[in-house]
C-alpha positions in Angstrom: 2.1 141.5 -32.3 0.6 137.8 -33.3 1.0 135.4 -30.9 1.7 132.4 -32.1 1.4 128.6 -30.8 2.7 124.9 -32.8 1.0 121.6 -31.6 2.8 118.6 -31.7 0.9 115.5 -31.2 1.9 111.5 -31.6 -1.2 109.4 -32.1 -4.6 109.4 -33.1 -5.7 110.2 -29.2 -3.2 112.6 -28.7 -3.8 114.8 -32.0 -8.2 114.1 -31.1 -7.1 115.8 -27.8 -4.4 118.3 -29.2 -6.8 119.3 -31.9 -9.8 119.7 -29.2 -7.6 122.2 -27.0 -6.8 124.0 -30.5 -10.4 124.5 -31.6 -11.4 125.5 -27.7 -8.4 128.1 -28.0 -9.2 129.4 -31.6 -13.3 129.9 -30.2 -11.5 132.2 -26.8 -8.6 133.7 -28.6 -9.6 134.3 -32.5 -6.2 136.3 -32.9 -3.6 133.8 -32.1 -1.8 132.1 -35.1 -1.6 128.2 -35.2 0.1 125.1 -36.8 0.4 121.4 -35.6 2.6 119.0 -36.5 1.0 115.4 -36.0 3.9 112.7 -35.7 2.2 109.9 -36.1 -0.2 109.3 -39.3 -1.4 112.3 -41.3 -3.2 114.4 -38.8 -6.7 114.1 -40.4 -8.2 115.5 -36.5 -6.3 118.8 -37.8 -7.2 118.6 -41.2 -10.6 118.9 -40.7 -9.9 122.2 -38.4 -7.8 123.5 -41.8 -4.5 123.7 -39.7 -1.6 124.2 -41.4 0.5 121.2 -40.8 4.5 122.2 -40.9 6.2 119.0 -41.8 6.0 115.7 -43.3 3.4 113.3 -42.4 3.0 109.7 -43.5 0.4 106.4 -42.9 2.7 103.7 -41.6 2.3 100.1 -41.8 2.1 99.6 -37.9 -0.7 102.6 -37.5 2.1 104.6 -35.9 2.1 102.2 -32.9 5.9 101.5 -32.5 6.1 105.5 -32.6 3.7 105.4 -29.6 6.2 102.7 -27.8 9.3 105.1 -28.7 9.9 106.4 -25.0 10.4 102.3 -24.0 13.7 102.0 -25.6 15.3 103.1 -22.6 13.7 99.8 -20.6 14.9 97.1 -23.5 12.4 94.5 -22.2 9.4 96.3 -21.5 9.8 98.0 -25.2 10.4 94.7 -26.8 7.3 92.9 -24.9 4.9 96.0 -26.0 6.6 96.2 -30.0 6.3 93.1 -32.5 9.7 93.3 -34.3 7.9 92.2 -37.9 5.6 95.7 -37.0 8.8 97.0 -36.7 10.7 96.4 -39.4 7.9 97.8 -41.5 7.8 100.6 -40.2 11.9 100.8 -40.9 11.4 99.8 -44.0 8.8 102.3 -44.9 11.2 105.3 -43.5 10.3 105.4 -40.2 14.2 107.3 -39.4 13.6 109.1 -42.2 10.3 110.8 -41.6 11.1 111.1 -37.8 14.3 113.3 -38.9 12.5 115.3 -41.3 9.4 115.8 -38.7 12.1 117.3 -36.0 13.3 119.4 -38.9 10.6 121.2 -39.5 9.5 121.3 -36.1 13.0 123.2 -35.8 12.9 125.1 -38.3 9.5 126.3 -37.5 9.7 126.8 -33.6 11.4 130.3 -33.8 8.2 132.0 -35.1 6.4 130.4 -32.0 5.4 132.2 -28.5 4.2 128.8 -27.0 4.3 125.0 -27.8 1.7 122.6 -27.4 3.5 118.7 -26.6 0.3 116.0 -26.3 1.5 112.5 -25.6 4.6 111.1 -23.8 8.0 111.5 -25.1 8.6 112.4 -28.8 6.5 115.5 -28.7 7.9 116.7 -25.3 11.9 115.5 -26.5 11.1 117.9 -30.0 9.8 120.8 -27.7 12.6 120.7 -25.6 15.2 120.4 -28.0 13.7 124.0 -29.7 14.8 125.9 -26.9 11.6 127.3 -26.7 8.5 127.3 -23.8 6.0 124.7 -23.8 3.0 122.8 -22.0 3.1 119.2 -21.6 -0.2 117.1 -22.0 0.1 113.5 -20.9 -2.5 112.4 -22.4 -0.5 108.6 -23.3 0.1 107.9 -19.8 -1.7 107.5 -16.0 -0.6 106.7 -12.8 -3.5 104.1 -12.9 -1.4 101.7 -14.9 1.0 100.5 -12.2 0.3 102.9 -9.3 2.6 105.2 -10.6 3.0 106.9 -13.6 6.7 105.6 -15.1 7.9 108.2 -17.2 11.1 108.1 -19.2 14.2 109.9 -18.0 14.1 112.2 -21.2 10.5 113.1 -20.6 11.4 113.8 -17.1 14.3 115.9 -18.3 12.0 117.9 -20.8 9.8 117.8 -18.0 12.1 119.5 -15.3 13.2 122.1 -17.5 12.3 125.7 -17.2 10.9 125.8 -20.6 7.9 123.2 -19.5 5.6 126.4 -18.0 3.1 123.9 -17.2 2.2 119.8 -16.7 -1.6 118.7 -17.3 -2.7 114.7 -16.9 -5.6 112.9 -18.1 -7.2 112.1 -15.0 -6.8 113.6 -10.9 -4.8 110.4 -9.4 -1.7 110.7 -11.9 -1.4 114.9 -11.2 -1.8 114.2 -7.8 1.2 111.5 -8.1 3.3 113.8 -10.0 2.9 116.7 -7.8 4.0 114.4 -4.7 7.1 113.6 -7.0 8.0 117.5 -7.6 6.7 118.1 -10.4 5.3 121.4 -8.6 3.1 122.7 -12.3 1.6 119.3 -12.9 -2.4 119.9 -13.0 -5.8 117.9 -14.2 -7.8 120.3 -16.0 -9.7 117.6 -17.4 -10.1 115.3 -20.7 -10.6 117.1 -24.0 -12.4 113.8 -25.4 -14.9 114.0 -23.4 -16.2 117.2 -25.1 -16.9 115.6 -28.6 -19.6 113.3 -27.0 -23.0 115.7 -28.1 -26.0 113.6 -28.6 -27.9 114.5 -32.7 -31.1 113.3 -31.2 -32.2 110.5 -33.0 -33.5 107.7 -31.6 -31.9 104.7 -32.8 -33.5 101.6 -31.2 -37.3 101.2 -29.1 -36.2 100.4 -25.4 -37.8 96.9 -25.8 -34.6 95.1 -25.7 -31.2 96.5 -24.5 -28.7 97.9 -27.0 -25.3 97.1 -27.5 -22.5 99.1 -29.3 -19.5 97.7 -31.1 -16.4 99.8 -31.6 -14.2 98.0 -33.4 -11.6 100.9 -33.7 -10.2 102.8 -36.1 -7.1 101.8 -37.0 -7.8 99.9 -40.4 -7.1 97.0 -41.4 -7.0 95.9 -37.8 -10.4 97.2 -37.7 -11.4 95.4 -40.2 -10.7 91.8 -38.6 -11.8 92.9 -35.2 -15.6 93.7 -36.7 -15.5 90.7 -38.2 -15.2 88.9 -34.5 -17.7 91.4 -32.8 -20.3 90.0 -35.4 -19.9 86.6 -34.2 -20.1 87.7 -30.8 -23.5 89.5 -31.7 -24.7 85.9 -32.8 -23.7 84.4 -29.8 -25.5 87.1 -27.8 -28.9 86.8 -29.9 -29.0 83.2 -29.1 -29.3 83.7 -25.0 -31.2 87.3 -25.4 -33.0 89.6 -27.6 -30.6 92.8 -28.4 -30.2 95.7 -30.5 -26.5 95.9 -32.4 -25.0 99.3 -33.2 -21.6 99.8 -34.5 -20.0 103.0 -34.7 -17.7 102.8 -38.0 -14.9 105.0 -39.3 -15.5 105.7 -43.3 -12.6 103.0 -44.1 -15.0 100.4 -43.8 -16.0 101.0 -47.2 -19.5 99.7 -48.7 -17.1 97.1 -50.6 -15.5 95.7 -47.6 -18.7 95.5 -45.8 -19.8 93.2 -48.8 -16.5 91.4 -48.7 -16.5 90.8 -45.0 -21.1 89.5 -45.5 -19.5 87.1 -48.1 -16.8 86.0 -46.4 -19.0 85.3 -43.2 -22.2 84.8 -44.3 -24.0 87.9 -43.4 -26.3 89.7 -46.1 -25.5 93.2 -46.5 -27.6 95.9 -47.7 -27.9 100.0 -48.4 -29.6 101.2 -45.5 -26.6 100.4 -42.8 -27.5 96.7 -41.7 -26.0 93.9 -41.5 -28.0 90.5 -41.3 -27.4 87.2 -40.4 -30.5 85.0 -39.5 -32.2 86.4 -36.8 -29.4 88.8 -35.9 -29.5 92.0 -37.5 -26.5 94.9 -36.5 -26.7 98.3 -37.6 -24.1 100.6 -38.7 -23.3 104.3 -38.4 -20.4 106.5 -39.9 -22.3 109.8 -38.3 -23.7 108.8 -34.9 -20.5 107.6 -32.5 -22.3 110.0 -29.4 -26.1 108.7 -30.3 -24.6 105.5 -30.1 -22.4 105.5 -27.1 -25.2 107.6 -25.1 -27.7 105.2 -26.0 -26.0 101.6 -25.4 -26.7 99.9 -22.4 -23.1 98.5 -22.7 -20.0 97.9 -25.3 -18.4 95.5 -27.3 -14.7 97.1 -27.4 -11.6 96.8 -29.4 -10.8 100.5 -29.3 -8.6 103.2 -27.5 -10.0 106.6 -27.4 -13.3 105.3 -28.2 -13.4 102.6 -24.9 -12.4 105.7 -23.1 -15.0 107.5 -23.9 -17.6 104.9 -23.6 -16.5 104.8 -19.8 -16.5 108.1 -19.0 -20.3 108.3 -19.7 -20.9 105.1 -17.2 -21.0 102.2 -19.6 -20.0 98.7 -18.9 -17.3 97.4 -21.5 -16.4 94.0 -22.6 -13.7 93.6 -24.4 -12.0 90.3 -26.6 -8.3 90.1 -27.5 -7.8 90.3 -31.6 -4.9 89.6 -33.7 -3.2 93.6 -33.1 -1.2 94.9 -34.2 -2.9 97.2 -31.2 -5.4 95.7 -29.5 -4.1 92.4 -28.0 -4.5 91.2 -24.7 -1.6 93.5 -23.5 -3.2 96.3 -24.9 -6.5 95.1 -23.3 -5.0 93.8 -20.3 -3.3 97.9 -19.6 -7.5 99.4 -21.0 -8.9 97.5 -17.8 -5.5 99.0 -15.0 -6.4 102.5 -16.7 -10.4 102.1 -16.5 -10.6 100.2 -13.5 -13.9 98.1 -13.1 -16.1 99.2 -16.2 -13.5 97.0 -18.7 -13.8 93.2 -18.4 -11.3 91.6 -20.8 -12.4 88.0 -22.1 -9.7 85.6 -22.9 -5.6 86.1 -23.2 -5.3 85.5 -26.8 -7.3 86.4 -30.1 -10.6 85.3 -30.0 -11.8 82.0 -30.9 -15.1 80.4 -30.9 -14.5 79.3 -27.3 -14.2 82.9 -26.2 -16.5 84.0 -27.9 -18.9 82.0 -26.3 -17.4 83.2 -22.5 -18.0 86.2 -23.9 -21.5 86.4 -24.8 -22.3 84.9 -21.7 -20.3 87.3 -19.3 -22.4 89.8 -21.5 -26.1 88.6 -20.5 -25.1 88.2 -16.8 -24.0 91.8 -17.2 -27.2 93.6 -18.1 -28.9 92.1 -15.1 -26.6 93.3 -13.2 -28.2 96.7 -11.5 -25.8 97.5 -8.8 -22.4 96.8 -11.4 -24.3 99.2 -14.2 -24.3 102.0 -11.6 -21.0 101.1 -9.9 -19.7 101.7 -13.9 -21.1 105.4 -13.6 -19.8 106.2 -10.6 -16.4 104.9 -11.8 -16.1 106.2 -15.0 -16.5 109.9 -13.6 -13.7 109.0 -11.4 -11.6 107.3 -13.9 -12.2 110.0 -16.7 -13.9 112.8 -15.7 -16.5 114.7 -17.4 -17.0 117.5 -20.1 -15.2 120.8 -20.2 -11.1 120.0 -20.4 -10.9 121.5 -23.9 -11.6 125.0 -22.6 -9.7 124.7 -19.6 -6.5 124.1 -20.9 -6.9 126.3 -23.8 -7.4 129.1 -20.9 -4.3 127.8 -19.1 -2.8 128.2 -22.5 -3.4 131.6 -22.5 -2.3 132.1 -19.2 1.3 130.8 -20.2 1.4 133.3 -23.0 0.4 136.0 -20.9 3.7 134.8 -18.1 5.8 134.7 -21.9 4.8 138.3 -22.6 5.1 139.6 -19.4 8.6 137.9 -19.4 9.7 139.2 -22.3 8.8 142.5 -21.3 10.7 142.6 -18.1 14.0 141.6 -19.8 
């Protein structure tokens, strides 16, 4: 008989992640049958694995970010400090209820067909996989004990956690499993971090080594993206004037060839049709295709990112990071990349970037690269903080594993 298996996801980490452990377990297991649904934004990570997707999805204003801060409710003042209200009420406006009703729906509707479920993030995918009655695996890929020495986890995650359903518990990184397993939560494991498996160098060489390069990831959440390039390439002028460096920014295809011409007019840098962008002396590059040449290549990062800052420490780069106007990346959401990364993340300024900052910035940057003993203390620490290749196929073997304790379940009853 088919086995079957549904992914639920909440973000654009958590379905990278989800849909990472999906393709790993369609390469080992050919014959197993599987969906996703992606809660938050319209699951393009599972899209482009031609998965069906069960249930309504939807682009909201706020990128899907007050369904990442969902679990907070419970703690009225730590959800309110991490949600703006006006980001909010968008989202209500748009049909934020609405969609999350119909979402649980389907998820509900379609559970019964399902050997196994998949719940990556925090508390909406594990609350939907526990209300279906039926067994799942929890990744936590939202949270870490690194954030405040302990991971906090909302009591309804803890009670879809404690149930018998949850077969299994896997962390983003060693210290939070080893946390949770002192805490009882006895099938909490780190098999490692799917993102780190999507990190395979093209080959081509994108600058001489005659001056270090620098890569700007300004995320990928648009428009937000949109305004934080827009301060990087200030930042790239400030560095130019202390040193000689080569820019490379690693674009998602929303920066469209008419917003790049929109953004050179607005700030006086020339644009052309071969991916550069020019301003004086300062000339930055930019890719749609080469986010691993890049990151593999860069001596160290600008970064306004999530996933992508992750990544960029896991293979040992520095990171410098400068508040923007959010709705995501603000100094809080800066402030909590540096607690989770430890040393490889400096965070310049508490507010969005202004000229003043910028400056700091660019200086902080040159006293970086001439810093031997921090560049290697950054490798060291980023296979600490977020381990290296190989998580995908791991948990898409512990996968199996739980289907194989399902079947042999079934058949003893």
């Amino acid at each position: 008989m088919t086995r079957r298996v549904l992914f639920l996801s909440n973000g654009h980490g958590e379905d990278l992640n989800a849909s990472l452990v999906l393709k790993a377990l369609r390469r080992v297991a050919p014959a197993i049958e599987m969906a996703a649904m992606p809660i938050v934004g319209k699951g393009s990570a599972y899209q482009k694995l031609e998965v069906t997707i069960i249930g309504p999805t939807q682009q909201l204003p706020s990128g899907g970010f007050n369904y990442i801060n969902f679990g907070r409710f419970l703690n009225p003042v730590n959800w309110w400090r991490d949600t703006n209200p006006v980001s909010l009420l968008k989202d209500l406006f748009s049909g934020l209820i609405g969609l999350t009703w119909g979402q649980y729906q389907a998820v509900k509707r379609y559970s019964p067909s399902c050997d196994l479920l998949f719940a990556c993030g925090d508390i909406v995918p594990i609350l939907f996989a526990r209300l279906t009655g039926r067994p799942f695996v929890v990744f936590l890929v939202s949270t870490s004990s690194y954030y405040e020495g302990k991971v906090k986890l909302p009591w309804l995650a803890q009670w879809g956690m404690k149930s018998p359903q949850c077969l299994g518990i896997l962390t983003r990184d060693r210290y939070t499993a080893q946390d949770l397993l002192k805490r009882g939560f006895v099938r909490t494991q780190f098999l490692g971090y799917p993102i780190m498996d999507v990190l395979a160098p093209s080959g081509q060489c994108l600058a001489p080594a005659t001056a270090p390069l620098i890569a700007l990831l300004p995320g990928s959440r648009l428009p937000e993206a949109q305004a934080n390039l827009a301060l990087m390439l200030a930042l790239c002028v400030a560095i130019n004037h202390r040193r000689s460096a080569h820019f490379h920014a690693a674009l998602v295809p929303g920066f469209t060839a008419e917003y790049l011409q929109m953004l050179g007019h607005e700030h006086c840098w020339a644009t052309s049709d071969f991916g550069i962008l020019r301003q004086g002396q300062t000339i930055v590059h930019y890719h749609y295709d080469a986010f691993a040449d890049v990151l593999h290549q860069c001596d160290l990062v600008i970064g306004m990112a999530g996933t992508a800052v992750e990544q960029a420490v896991g293979l040992g780069k520095p990171v410098v990071q400068i508040p923007g106007p959010g709705p995501q990346f603000t100094y809080l959401f800066a402030e909590a990349q540096m607690r989770l990364l430890g040393d490889s993340v400096i965070t310049v300024g508490t507010r969005p970037a202004t000229g003043k900052t910028i400056a700091y910035a660019a200086a902080k940057i040159d006293q970086i690269l001439d810093d031997t003993e921090f560049l290697q203390h950054c490798q060291h620490n980023g296979r600490e903080r977020v381990g290296e290749a190989g998580g995908s196929e791991a948990i898409a073997h512990r996968l199996l594993d739980a289907l194989d304790h399902i079947a042999k379940a079934t058949s003893m009853v």
